[in-house]
C-alpha positions as CSV (number, residue, x, y, z in Angstrom):
1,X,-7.5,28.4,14.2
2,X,-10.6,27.5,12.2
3,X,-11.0,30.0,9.2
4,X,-13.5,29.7,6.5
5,X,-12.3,28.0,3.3
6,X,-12.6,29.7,0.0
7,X,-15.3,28.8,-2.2
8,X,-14.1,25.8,-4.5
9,X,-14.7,26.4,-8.3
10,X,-16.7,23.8,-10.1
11,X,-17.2,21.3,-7.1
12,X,-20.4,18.7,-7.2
13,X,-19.8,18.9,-3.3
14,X,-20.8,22.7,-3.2
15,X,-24.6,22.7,-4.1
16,X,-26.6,21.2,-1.1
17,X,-24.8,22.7,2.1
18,X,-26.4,21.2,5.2
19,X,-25.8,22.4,9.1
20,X,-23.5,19.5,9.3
21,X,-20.7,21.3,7.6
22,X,-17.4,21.7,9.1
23,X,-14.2,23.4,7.9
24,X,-10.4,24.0,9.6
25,X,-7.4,25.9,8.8
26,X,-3.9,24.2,9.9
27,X,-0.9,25.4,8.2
28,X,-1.2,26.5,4.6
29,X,-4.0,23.9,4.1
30,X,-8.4,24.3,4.4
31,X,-10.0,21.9,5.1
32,X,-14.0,21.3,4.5
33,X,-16.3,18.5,4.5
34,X,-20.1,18.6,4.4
35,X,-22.3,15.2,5.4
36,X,-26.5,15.4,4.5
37,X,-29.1,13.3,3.4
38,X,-29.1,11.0,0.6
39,X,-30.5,12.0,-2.5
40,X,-34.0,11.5,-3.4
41,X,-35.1,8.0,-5.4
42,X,-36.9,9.7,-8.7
43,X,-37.4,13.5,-9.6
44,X,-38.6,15.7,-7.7
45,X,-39.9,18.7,-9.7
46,X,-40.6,16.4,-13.0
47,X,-42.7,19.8,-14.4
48,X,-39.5,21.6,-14.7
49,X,-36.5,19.0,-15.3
50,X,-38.8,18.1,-17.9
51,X,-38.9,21.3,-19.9
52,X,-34.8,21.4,-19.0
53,X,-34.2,18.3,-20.3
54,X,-35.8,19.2,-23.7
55,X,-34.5,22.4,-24.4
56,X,-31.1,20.8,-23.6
57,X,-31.1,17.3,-25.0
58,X,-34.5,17.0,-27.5
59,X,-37.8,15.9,-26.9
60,X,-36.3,12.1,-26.4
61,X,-34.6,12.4,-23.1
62,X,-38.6,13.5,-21.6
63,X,-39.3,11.0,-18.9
64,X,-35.9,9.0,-19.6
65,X,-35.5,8.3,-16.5
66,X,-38.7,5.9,-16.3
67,X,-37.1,4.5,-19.8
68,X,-33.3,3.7,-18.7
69,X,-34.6,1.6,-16.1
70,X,-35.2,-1.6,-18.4
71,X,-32.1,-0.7,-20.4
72,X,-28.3,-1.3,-19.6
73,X,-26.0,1.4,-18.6
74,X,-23.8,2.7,-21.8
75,X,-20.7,3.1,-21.1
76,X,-18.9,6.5,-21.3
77,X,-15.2,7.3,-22.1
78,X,-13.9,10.3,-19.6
79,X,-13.9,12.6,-21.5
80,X,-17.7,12.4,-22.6
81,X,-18.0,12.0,-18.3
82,X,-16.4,15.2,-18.1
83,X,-18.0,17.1,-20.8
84,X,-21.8,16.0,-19.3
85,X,-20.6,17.0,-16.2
86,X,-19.4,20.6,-16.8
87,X,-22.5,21.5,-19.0
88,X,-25.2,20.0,-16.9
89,X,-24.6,19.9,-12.7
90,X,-24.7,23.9,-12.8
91,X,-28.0,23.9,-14.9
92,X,-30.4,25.7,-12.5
93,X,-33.7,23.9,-14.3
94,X,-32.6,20.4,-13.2
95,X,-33.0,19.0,-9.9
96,X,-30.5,17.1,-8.2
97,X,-31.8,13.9,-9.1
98,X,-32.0,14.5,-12.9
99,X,-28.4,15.6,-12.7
100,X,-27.4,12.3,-11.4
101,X,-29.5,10.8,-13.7
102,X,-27.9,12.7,-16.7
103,X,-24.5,13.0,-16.3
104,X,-23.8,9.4,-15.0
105,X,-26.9,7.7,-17.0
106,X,-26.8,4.7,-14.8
107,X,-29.6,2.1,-14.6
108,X,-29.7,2.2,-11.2
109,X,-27.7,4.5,-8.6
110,X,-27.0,2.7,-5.0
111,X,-29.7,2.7,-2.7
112,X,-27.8,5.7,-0.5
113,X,-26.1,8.0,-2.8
114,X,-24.9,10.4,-0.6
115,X,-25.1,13.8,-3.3
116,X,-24.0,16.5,-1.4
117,X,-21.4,14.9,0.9
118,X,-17.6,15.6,0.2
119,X,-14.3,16.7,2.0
120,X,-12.1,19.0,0.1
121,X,-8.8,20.6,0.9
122,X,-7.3,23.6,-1.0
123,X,-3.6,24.3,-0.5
124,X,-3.2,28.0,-0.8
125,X,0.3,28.8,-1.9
126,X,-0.1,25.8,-4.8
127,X,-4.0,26.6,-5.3
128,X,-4.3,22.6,-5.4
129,X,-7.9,21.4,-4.5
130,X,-8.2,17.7,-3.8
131,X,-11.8,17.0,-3.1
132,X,-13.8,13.8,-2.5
133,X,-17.6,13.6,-3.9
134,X,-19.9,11.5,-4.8
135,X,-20.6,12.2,-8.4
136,X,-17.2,11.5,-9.3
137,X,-16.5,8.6,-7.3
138,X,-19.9,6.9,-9.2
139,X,-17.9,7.6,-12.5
140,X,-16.0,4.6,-12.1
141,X,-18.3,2.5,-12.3
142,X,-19.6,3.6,-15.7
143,X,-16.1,4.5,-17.6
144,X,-14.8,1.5,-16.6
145,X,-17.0,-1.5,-14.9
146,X,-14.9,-3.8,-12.9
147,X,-17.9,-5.9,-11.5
148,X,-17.2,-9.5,-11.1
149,X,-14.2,-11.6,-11.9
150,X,-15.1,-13.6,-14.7
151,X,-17.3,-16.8,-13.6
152,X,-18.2,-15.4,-10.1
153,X,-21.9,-15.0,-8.6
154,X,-23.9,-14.3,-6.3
155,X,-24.4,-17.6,-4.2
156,X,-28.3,-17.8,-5.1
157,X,-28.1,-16.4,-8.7
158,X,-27.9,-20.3,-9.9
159,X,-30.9,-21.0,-8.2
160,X,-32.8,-17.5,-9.1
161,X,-31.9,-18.3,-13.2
162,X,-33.4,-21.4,-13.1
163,X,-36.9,-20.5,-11.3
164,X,-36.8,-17.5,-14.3
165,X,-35.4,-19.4,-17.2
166,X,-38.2,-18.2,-19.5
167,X,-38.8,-14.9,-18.0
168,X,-37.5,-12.3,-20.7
169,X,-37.0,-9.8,-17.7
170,X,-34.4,-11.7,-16.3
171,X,-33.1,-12.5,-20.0
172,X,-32.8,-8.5,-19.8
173,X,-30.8,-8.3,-16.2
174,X,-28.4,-11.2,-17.6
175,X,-27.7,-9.3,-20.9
176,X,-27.3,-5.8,-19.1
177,X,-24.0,-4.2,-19.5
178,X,-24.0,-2.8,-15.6
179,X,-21.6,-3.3,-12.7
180,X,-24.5,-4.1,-10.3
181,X,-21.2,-4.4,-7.3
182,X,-20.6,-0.5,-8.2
183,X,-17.1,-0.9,-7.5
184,X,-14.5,2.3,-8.0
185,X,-11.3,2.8,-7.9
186,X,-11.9,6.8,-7.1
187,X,-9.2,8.2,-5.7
188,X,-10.1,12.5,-5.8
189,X,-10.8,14.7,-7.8
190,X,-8.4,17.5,-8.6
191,X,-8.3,21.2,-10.0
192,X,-6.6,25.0,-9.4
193,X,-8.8,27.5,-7.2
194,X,-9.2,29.9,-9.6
195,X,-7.6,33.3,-9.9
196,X,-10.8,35.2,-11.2
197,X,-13.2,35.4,-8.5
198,X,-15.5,36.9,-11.0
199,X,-15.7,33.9,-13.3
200,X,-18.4,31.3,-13.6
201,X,-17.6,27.8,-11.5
202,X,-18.6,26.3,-14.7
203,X,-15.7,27.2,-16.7
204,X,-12.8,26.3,-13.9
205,X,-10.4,23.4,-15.7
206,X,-10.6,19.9,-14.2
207,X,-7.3,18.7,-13.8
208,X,-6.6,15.1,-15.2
209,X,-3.6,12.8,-13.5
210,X,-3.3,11.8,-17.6
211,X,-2.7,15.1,-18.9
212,X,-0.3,17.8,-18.0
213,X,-0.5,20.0,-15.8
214,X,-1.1,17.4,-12.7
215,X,0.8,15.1,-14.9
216,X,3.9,16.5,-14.7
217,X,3.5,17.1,-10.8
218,X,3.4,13.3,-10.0
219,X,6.0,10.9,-10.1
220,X,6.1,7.3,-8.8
221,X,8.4,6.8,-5.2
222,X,9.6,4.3,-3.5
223,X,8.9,5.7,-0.5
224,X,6.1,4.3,1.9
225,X,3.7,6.2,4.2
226,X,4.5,5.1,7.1
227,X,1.5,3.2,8.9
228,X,3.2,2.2,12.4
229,X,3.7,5.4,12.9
230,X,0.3,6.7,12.2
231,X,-0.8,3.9,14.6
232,X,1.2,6.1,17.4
233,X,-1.2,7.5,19.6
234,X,-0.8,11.4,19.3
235,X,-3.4,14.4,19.4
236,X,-5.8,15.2,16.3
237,X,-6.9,18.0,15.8
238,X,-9.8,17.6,12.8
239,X,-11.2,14.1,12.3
240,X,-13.9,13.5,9.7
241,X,-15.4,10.4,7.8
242,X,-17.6,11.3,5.1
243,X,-20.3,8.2,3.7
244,X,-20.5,8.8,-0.4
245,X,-22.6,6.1,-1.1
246,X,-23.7,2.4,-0.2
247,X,-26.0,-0.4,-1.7
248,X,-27.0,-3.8,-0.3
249,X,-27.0,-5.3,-3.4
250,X,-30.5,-6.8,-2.8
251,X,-29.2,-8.4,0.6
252,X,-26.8,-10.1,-1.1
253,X,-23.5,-8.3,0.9
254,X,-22.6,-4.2,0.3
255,X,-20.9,-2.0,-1.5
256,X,-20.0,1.5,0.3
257,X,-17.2,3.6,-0.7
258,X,-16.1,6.8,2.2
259,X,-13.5,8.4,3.4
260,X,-11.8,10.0,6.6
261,X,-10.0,12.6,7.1
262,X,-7.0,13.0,10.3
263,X,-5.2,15.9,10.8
264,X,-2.5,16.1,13.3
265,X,-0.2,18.7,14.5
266,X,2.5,17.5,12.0
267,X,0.7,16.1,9.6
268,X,-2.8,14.9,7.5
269,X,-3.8,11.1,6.6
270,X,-6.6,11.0,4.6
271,X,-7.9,7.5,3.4
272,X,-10.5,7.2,0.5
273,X,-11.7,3.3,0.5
274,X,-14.7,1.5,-1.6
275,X,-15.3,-1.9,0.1
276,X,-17.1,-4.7,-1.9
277,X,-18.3,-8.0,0.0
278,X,-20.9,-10.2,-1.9
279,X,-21.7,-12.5,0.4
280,X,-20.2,-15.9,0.6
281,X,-18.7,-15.4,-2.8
282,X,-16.2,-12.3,-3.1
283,X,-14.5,-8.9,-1.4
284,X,-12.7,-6.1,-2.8
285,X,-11.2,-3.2,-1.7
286,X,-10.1,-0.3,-3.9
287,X,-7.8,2.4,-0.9
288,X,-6.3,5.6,-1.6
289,X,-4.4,6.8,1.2
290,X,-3.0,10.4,0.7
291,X,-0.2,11.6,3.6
292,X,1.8,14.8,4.1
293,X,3.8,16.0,6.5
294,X,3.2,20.1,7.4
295,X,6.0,22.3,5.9
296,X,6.8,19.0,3.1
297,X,6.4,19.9,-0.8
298,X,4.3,17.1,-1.7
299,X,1.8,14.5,-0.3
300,X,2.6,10.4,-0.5
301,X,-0.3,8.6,-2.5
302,X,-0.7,4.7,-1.9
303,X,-3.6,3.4,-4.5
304,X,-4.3,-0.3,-3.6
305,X,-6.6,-3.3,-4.9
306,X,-7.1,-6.4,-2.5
307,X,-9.6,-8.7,-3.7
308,X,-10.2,-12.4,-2.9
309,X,-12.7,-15.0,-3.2
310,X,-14.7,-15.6,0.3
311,X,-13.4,-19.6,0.0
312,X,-9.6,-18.7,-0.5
313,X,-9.6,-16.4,2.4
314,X,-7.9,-17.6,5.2
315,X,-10.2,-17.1,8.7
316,X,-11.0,-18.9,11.7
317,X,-14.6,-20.2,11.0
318,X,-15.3,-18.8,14.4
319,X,-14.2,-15.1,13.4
320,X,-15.2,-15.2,9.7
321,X,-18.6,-14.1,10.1
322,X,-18.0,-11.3,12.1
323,X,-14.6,-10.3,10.5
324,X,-16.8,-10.5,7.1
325,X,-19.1,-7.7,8.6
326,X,-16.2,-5.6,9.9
327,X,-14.3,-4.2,7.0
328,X,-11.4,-2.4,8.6
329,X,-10.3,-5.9,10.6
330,X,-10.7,-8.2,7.4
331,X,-9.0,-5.9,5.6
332,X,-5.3,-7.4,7.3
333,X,-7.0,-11.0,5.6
334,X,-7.5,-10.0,1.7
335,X,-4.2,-10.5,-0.4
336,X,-3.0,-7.0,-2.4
337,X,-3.3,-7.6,-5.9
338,X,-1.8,-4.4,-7.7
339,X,-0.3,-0.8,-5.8
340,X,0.7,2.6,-7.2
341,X,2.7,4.9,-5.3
342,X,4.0,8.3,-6.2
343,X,4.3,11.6,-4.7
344,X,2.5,15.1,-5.9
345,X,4.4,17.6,-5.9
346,X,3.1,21.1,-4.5
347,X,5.7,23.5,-5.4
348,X,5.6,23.3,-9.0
349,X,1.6,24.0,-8.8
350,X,1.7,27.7,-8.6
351,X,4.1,27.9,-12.0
């Protein structure tokens, strides 16, 4: 049954295709996901991305990336996110890096930014793409920076101030507008497969959950996916988990966001999840859980936050350090704090 998946329009997950690239046809649905290596620390053809950069931005954004290091990360509304994206990640004269480095204009990426890693599904009737990337599950961080609840820190940061209290460097890092825990709520990204197979991927329409026309196709449900019966033992046919990116937060706990992919032969269960845990101080969780049933005209999406502090969490002090290291088996421990659920409708995508 496996088929090759059209080409996606405008997808950050395209450019980098390693051997390690899968794809499956079930139904009316693709499926795709691609899993390589994590993208490189600094530039790597600084000759080039530094003529690009020029011609595209001025003389002032030569060897920037050396420069935002000892700055703070500005923050960026969506729609300048979106706008950086479309005009730079197809620009030929920038390496990978330097894309990055543009479009998100972070102070410091995670450690293992997984660039050209994604799963994407394209339902063909509707032409809906739902895909899951890196690059757009970074943005988050930098539109809107959850970081800490106010008055947490790390459990050494009390002692590290006061060793540094007259070092302007660490003046700098306290100062810095940047979530250093990288949390994001990312959930997909969506668009239409396009029409015009002669057209440029640059110029396909993003589709925003805020703005018609994916707008109109959600509405909030009561109805539940239904997680006992996804715990029923029952054949799968495609099975995927996809690393986008994690950081150790200088050995201070980890922050890795993934997702996996199940399909079955009545169904898909696909689970987006960025886990926080700063050790012996705090752990988050931001899920998306998308479900449909084959032959159904619209998938179930759960959006959850759980967060707690490490003290208020209720373990067995002989299971808390290895529940602590285990997120799928603390994640039964950490309280819910907010849940969306609505369904997205697939019919009404072809209109």
């Amino acid at each position: 049954m496996n088929a090759k998946p059209k080409q996606c329009p405008f997808s950050p997950g395209t450019l980098g295709l390693s051997a390690d690239h899968r794809h499956y046809q079930q139904d009316e649905w693709l499926f795709e996901t691609n899993r390589s290596h994590i993208l490189n620390s600094k530039c790597t053809s600084s000759f080039v991305c530094d003529k690009t950069r020029a011609m595209m931005m001025g003389d002032e954004c030569c060897d920037s990336t050396t420069n935002r290091k000892q700055q703070s990360t500005p923050r960026k509304s969506l729609d300048e996110y979106l706008d950086c994206k479309r005009r730079i990640y197809y620009e030929r004269g920038l390496c990978q890096y330097c894309k990055y480095d543009l479009i998100l204009s972070m102070a410091h990426l995670p450690d293992m930014t997984y660039a050209s890693n994604h799963l994407r599904l394209v339902h063909k009737p509707s032409r809906l793409i739902i895909e899951f990337n890196a690059l757009d599950a970074l943005a988050p961080i930098v539109i809107k920076s959850y970081g800490l609840p106010v008055g947490l820190k790390v459990s050494a940061s009390e002692a590290w101030l006061r060793a540094r209290m007259n070092c302007e460097y660490t003046q700098n890092v306290c100062n810095a507008d940047f979530d250093w825990t990288f949390s994001t709520d990312y959930g997909g990204t969506f668009r239409l497969d396009s029409l015009d197979k002669s057209s440029s991927p640059t110029e396909a329409i993003e589709l925003r959950p805020d703005q018609p026309p994916l707008s109109q196709w959600i509405e909030p449900t009561d109805e539940r996916i239904d997680m006992e019966q996804l715990k029923i033992h029952k054949q799968i046919n495609f099975f995927d988990e996809i690393e986008l990116f994690e950081d150790e937060l200088a050995d201070h706990g980890v922050a890795q966001c993934l997702v996996k992919i199940r399909v079955h032969p009545d169904c898909f269960y696909i689970l987006c999840r960025f886990f926080l845990r700063v050790d012996r101080v705090f752990v988050r969780y931001f899920d998306t859980r998308l479900y449909h049933e084959f032959g159904s005209g619209y998938l179930l999406r759960e959006r959850s936050q759980h967060e707690s502090t490490i003290a208020e969490l209720d373990l067995a002090s002989d299971m808390a350090q290895a529940l602590l290291t285990h997120p799928q088996e603390l994640f039964g421990h950490v309280p819910i704090k907010n849940l969306v659920v609505d369904k997205i409708h697939l019919s009404s995508s072809s209109n």
